[in-house]
PLY file of the C-alpha trace (Angstrom):
ply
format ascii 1.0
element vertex 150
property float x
property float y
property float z
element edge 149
property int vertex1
property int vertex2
end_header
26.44 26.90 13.48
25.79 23.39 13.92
24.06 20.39 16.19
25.51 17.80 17.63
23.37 14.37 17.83
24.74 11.08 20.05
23.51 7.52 18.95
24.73 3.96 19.15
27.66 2.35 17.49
26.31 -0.30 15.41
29.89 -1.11 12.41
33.00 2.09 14.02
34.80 4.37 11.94
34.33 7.97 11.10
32.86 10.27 7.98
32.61 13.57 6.38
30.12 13.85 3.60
27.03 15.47 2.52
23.84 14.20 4.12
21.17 12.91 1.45
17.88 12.55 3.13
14.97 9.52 3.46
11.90 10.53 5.81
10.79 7.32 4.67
12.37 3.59 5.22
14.76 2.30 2.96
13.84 -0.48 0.78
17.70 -1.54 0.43
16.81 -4.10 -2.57
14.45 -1.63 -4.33
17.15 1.61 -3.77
20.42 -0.41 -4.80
19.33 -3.29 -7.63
19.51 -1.26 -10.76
22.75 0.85 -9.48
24.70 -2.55 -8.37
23.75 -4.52 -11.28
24.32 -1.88 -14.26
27.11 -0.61 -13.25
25.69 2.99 -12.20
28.95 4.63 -10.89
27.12 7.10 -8.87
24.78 4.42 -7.38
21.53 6.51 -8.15
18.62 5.20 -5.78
16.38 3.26 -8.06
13.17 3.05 -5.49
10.35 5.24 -7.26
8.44 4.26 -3.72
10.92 6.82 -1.85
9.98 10.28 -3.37
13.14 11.88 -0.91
16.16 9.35 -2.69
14.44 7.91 -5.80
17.44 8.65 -8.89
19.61 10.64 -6.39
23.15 9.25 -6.06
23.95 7.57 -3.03
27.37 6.62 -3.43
29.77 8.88 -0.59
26.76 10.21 0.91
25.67 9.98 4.53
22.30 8.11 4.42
20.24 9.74 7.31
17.02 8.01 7.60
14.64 6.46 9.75
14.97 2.63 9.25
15.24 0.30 6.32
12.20 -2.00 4.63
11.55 -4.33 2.44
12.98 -8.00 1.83
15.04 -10.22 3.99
17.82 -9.53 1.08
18.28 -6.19 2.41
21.48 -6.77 4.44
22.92 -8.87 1.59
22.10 -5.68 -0.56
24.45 -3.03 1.39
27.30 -6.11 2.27
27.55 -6.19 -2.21
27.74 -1.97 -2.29
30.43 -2.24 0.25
32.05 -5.50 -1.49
31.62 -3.57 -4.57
32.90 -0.18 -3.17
29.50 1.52 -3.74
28.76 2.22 -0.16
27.56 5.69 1.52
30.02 7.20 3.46
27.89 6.16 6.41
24.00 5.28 7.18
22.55 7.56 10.09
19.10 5.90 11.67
17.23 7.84 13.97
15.31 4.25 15.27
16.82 1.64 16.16
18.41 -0.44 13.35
16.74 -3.91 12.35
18.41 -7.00 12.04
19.23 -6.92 8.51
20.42 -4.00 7.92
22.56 -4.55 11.00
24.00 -8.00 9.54
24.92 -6.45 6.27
26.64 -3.19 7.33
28.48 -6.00 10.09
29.34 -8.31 7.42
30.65 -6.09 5.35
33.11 -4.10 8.45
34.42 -7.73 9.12
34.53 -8.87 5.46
35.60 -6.19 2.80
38.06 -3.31 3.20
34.87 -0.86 2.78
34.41 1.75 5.29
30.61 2.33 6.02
30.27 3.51 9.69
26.71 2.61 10.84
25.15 4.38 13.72
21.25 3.88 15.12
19.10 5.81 17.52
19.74 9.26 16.48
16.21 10.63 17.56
13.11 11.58 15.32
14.79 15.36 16.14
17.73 14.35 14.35
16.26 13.30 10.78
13.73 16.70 11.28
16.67 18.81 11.83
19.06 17.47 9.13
18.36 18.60 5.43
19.87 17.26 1.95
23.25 18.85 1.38
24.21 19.61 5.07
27.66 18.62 5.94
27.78 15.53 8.22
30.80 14.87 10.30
30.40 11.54 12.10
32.86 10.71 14.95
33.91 7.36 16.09
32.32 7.37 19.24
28.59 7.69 17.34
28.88 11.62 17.88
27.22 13.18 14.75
27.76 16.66 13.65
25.67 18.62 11.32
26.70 21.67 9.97
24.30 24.55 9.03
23.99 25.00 5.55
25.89 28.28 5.28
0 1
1 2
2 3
3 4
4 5
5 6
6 7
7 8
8 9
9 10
10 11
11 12
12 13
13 14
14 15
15 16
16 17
17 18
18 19
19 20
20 21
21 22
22 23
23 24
24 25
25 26
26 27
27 28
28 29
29 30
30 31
31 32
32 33
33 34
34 35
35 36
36 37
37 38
38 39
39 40
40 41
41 42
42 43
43 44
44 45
45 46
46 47
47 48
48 49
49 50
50 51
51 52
52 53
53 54
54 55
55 56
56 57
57 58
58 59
59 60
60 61
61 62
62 63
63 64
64 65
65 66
66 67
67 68
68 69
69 70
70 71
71 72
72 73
73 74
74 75
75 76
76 77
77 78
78 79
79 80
80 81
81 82
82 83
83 84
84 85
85 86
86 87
87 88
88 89
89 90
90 91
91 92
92 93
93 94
94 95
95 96
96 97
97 98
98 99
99 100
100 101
101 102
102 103
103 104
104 105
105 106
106 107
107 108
108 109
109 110
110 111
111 112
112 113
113 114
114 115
115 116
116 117
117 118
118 119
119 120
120 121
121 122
122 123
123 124
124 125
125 126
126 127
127 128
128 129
129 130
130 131
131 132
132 133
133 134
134 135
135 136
136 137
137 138
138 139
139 140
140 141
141 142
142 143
143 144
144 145
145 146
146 147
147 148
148 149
């Protein structure tokens, strides 16, 4: 069984991967720092302020969550995991995405060879339906797909 979710294109492409779950904003510098700089090949989320990512890996993962927070370094932060190839598969936001966030994931679309689909708007029902683990399969038209965890 599964449920299909619609939002808006904000960087194209389409993913399969494993969803890994934030009901709480991510703090892009906080989550990514430690992983980017130390060369932590699974890119485990380093912000002890997010109790639903903090030392989970987020490397090949699709990020669902509500919106990210923090510093105006934040879309700097995901254009170096891309540059790096340390992206998620994809980011999933069930608000709209903020201008950061939105410059970085761009940047990095136009400016490395990183694939890191970004879609926004999902829908609060989307991040309380979807659960750590549950396969995500993200189509290029912003058509998200989660499987039920069998």
């Amino acid at each position: 069984m599964s449920r299909v979710f619609k939002g808006r294109v904000i960087t194209p492409g389409a993913a399969k991967a494993p969803a890994l779950v934030s009901h709480g904003g991510l703090n892009t510098l906080a989550s990514y720092q430690m992983a980017l700089m130390f060369g932590d090949k699974q890119v485990k989320c380093g912000d002890q302020n997010n109790p639903d990512l903090y030392k989970k890996p987020m490397i090949g993962k699709a990020l669902c969550l509500p919106e990210t927070i923090g510093s105006t370094t934040g879309g700097m932060v995901l254009y170096t995991a891309c540059a790096m190839g340390k992206q998620p598969a994809c980011m999933l936001f069930s608000k709209p995405i903020d201008s950061l966030a939105a410059s970085g994931a761009i940047l990095a679309a136009n400016w490395t060879d990183a694939s890191m689909p970004v879609v926004d708007s999902l829908g609060e029902e989307f991040l309380n339906y979807v659960q750590d683990g549950m396969m995500i399969n993200l189509a290029e038209d912003g058509t998200v797909t989660v499987e039920d965890a069998e």
